[in-house]
C-alpha positions as CSV (number, residue, x, y, z in Angstrom):
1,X,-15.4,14.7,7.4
2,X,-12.4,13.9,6.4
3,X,-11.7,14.9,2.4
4,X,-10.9,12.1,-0.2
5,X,-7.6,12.5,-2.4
6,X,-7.8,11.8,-6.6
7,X,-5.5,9.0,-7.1
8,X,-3.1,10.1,-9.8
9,X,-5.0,11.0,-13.1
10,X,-7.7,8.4,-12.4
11,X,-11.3,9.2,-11.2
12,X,-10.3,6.9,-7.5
13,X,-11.4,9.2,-4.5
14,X,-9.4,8.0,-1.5
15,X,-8.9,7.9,2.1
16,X,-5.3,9.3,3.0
17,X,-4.6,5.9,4.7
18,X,-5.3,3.0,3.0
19,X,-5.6,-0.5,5.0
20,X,-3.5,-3.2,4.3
21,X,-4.7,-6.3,3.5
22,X,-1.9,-8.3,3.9
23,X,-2.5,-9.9,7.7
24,X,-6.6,-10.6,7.1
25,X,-6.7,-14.5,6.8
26,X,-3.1,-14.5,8.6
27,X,-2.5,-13.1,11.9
28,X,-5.4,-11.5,11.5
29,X,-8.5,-14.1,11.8
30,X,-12.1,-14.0,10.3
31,X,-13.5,-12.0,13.1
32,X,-10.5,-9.7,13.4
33,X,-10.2,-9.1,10.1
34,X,-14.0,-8.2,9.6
35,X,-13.7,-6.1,12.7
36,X,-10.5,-3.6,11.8
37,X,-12.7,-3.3,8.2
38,X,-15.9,-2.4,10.3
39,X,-14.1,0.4,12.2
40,X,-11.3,1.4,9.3
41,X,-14.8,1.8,6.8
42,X,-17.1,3.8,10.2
43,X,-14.1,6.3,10.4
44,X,-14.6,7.3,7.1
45,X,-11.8,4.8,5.4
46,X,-12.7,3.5,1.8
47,X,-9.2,2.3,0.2
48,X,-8.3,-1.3,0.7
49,X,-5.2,-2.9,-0.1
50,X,-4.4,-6.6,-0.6
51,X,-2.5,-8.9,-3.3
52,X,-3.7,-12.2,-4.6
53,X,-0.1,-14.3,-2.9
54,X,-1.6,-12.7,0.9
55,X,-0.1,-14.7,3.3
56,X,1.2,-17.4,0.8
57,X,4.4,-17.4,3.3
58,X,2.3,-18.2,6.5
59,X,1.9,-21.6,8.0
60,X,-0.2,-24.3,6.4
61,X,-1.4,-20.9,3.9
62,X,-1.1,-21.1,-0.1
63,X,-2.4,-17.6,-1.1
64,X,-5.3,-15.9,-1.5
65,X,-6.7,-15.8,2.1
66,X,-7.1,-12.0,2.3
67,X,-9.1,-12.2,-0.7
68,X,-11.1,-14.4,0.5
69,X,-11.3,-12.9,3.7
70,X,-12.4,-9.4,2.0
71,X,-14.7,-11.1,-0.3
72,X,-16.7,-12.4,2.3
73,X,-16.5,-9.1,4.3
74,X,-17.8,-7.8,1.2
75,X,-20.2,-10.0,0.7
76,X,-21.9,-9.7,4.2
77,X,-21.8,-6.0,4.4
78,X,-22.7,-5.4,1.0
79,X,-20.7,-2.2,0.5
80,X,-18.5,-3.4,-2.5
81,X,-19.5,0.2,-4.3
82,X,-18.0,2.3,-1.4
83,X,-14.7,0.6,-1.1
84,X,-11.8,1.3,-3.5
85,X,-10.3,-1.9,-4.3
86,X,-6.4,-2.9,-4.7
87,X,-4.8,-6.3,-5.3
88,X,-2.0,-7.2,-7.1
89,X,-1.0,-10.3,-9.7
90,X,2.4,-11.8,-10.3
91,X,3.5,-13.6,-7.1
92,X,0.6,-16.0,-6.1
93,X,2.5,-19.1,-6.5
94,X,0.0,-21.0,-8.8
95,X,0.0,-17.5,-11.2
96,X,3.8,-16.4,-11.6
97,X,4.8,-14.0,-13.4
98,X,3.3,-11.4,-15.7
99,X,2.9,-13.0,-19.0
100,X,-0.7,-12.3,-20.9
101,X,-1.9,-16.0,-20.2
102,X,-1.2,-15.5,-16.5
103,X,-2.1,-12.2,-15.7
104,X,-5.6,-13.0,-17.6
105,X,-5.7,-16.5,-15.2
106,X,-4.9,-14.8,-11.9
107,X,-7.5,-11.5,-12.4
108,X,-10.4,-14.0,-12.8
109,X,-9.0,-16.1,-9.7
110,X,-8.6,-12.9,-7.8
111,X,-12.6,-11.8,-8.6
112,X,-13.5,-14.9,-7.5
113,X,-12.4,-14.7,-4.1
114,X,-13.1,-11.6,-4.0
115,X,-16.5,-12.3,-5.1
116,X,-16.7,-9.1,-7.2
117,X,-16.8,-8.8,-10.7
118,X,-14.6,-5.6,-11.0
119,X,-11.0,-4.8,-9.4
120,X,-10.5,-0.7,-9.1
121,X,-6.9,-0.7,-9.2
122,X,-5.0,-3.4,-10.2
123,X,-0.9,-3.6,-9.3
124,X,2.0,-5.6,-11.2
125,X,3.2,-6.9,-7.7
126,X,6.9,-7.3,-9.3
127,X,8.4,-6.2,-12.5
128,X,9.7,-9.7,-14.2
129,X,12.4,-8.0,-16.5
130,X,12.3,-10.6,-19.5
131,X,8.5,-9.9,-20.3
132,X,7.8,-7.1,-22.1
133,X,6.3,-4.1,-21.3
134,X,4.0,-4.8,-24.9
135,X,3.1,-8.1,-23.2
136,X,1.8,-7.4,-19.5
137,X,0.2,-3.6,-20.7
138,X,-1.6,-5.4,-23.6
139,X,-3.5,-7.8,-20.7
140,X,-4.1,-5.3,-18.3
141,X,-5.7,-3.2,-21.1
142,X,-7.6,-6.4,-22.3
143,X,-8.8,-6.5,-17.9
144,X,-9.3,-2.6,-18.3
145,X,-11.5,-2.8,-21.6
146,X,-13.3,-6.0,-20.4
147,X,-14.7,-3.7,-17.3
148,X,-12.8,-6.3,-14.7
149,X,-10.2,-3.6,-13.6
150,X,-10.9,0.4,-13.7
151,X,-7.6,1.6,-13.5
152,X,-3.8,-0.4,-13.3
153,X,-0.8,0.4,-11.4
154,X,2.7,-1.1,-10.8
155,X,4.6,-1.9,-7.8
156,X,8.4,-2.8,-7.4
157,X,9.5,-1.7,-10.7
158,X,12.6,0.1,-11.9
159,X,12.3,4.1,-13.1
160,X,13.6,2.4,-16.3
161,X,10.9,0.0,-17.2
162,X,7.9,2.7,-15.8
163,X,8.7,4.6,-17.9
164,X,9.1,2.5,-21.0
165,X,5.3,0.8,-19.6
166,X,4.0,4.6,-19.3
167,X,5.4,5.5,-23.3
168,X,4.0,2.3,-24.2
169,X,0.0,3.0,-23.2
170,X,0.5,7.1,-24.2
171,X,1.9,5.3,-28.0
172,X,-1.0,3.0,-28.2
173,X,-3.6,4.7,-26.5
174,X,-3.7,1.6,-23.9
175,X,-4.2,1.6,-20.4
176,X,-2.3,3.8,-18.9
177,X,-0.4,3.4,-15.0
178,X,-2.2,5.9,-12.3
179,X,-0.5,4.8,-9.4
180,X,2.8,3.5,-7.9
181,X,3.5,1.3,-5.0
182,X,6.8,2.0,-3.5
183,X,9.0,1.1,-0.6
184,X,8.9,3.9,1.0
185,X,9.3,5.7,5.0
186,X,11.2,7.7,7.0
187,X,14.2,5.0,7.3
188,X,14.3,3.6,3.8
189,X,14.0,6.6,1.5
190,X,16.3,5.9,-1.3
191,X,13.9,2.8,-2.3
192,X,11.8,5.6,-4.1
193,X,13.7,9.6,-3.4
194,X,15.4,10.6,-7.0
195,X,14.6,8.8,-10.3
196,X,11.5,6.9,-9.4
197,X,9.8,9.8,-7.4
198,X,10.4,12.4,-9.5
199,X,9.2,10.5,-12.9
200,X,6.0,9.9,-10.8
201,X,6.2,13.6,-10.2
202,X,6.2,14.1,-14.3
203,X,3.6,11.7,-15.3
204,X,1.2,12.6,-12.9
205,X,1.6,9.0,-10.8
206,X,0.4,8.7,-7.5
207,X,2.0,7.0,-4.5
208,X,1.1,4.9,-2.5
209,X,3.8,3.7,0.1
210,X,4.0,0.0,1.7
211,X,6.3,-0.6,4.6
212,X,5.2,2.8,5.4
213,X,5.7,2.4,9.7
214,X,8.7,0.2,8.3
215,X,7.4,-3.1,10.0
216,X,6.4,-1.4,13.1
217,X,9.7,0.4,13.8
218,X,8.2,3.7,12.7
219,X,5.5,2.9,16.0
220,X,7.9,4.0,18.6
221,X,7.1,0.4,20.4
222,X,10.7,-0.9,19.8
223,X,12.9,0.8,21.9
224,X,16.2,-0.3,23.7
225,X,15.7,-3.1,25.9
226,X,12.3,-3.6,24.7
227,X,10.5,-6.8,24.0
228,X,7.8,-6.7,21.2
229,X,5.4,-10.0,20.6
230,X,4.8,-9.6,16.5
231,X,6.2,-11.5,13.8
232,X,7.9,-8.8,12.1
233,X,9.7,-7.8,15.6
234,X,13.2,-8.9,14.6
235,X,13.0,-6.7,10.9
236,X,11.8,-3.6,13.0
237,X,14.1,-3.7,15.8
238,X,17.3,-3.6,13.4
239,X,16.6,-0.3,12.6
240,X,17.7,0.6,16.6
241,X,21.3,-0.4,15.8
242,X,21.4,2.6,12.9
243,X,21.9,6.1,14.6
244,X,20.1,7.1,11.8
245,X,16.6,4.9,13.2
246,X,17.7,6.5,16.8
247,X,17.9,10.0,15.0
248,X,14.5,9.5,13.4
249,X,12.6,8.0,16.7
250,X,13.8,10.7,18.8
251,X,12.8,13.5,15.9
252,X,9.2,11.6,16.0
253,X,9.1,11.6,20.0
254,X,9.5,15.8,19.6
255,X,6.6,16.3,17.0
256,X,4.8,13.4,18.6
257,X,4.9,15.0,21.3
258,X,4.4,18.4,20.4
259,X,1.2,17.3,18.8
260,X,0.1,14.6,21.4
261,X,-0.1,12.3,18.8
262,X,0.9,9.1,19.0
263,X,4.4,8.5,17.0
264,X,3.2,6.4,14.4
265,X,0.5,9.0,13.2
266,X,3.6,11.9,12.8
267,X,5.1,8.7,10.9
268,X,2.6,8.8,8.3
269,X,2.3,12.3,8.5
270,X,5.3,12.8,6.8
271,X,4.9,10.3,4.2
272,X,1.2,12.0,3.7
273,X,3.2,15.2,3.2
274,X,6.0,14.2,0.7
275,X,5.3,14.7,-3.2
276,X,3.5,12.5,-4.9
277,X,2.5,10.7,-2.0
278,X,-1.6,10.1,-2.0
279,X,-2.0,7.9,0.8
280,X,0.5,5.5,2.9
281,X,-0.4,1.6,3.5
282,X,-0.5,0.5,6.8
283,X,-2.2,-2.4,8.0
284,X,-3.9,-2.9,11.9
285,X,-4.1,-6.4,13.3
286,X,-6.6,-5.4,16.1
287,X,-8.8,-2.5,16.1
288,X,-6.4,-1.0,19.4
289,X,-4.1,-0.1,16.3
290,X,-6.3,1.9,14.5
291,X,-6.7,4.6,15.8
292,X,-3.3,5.8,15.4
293,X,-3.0,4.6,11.7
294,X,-6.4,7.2,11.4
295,X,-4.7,9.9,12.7
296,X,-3.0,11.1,9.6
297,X,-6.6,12.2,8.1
298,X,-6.5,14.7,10.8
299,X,-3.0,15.6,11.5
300,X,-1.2,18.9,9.2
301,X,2.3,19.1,10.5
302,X,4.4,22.0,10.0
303,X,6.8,22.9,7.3
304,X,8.9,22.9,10.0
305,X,8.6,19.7,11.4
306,X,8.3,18.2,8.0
307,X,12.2,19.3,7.7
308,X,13.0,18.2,10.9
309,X,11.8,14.8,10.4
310,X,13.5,15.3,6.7
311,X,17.0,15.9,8.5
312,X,16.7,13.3,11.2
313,X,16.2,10.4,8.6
314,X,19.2,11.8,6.1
């Protein structure tokens, strides 16, 4: 049995992979999307991911679809207590922004389609500089105290205005940030190494990376020559033109391979393994790509190999 991890300081056990949401209702249809949850939730997985704008940016889509999708999952399996919730408000494009009035709006949305009448973690999908902190900490501790959101977090924010949000809730005895959603993985590690990650480090914040396999690059499935069929294929495949993505990819092909584990579980691995971190966001499409997302419940790498993959990304 694999064990849960405490998010942060809040009472959230989770899974140390937790499934994105963001290609249910998407590339993902019903009956794909209800199938990756079946077998993400049989392997022991509890720790969902979406936002309220999922997939606001796909054809004929407006936003909300993997809400809805998961709300109707929830609905038919009627497991909403063993699931550990996350969605996010500030980028559905009928509820911009994070002003009280809107945050208020797009949490009651959000419950709809999710057809649940609590949220257990709750992100600001993207810090909107001109509101302040007073403003969008007040709502979410009006959510928190109203028993429609457990705990909050924040995504995309500066070091800066964390920490005035985190001084804030401690000053007023509000709701307080448990968790942190950065952009983080083995080729893009100064969107959260230094300032942000070691404030998270001070407060007690846990992360919880997106982009974690870095679009798919972090797979191994794009390689020189190699044709991938996936929307994200042409962001991934950049990374091949840096020697530093060639550096990583053939660091991951030696642990992979040491481990015989495919290269995307040593991937998250290493994530898994860095401070702070609680549990990496990757999502699956099919159940096929599962299994390897899984794999970081069960794989321990070495210190060694934690430094190796460490150097190769430098």
């Amino acid at each position: 049995m694999t064990s849960l991890r405490t998010l942060g300081s809040s009472d959230l056990q989770v899974f140390p992979l937790a499934l994105g949401g963001n290609v249910f209702g998407w590339t993902a249809d019903l009956d794909q999307s209800f199938a990756v949850l079946d077998a993400y939730t049989a392997a022991g997985g509890n720790f969902v991911d979406t936002a309220d704008v999922y997939s606001a940016w796909g054809e004929g889509l407006s936003g909300g679809e993997s809400e809805t999708v998961l709300g109707k999952w929830l609905a038919a399996r009627g497991n909403r207590d063993g699931v550990v919730l996350a969605t996010k408000v500030g980028h559905h494009p009928e509820y911009p922004g994070l002003s009280a009035a809107n945050i208020k709006a797009a949490a009651d949305a959000s419950l709809r389609r999710l057809g649940t009448d609590y949220i257990d973690l709750y992100y600001t999908h993207y810090d909107q500089p001109e509101v302040p902190v007073e403003e969008f900490i007040g709502a979410l501790d009006e959510l928190v105290r109203a028993g429609k959101v457990r705990h909050i977090a924040a995504s995309n924010i500066s070091a800066e205005r964390l920490a005035a949000s985190l001084d804030f809730s401690e000053r007023e005895g509000l709701a307080r940030y448990v968790a942190l959603q950065p952009h983080y993985n083995l080729v893009s590690r100064d969107t959260y190494e230094g300032e942000l990650q070691d404030l998270a480090a001070r407060t007690g914040l846990a992360a919880v990376p997106y982009y974690a396999l870095a679009a798919g690059f972090l797979t191994g499935k794009y390689r020189p020559g190699a044709a991938v069929d996936s929307v994200r294929a042409g962001g991934a495949a950049k990374h091949l033109e840096s020697e530093r993505g060639r550096r990583v990819l053939a660091a991951l092909d030696e642990v992979a391979g040491a481990h015989d584990a495919p290269v995307a579980t040593v991937a998250l691995a290493w994530l898994a393994a860095q401070p702070t971190v609680a549990a990496p966001i990757a999502s699956a499409r099919t159940v096929e790509q599962l299994p390897a997302l899984l794999g970081v419940a069960e794989l321990s790498l070495t210190e060694d190999e934690v430094a190796r993959l460490t150097r190769a990304s430098a």
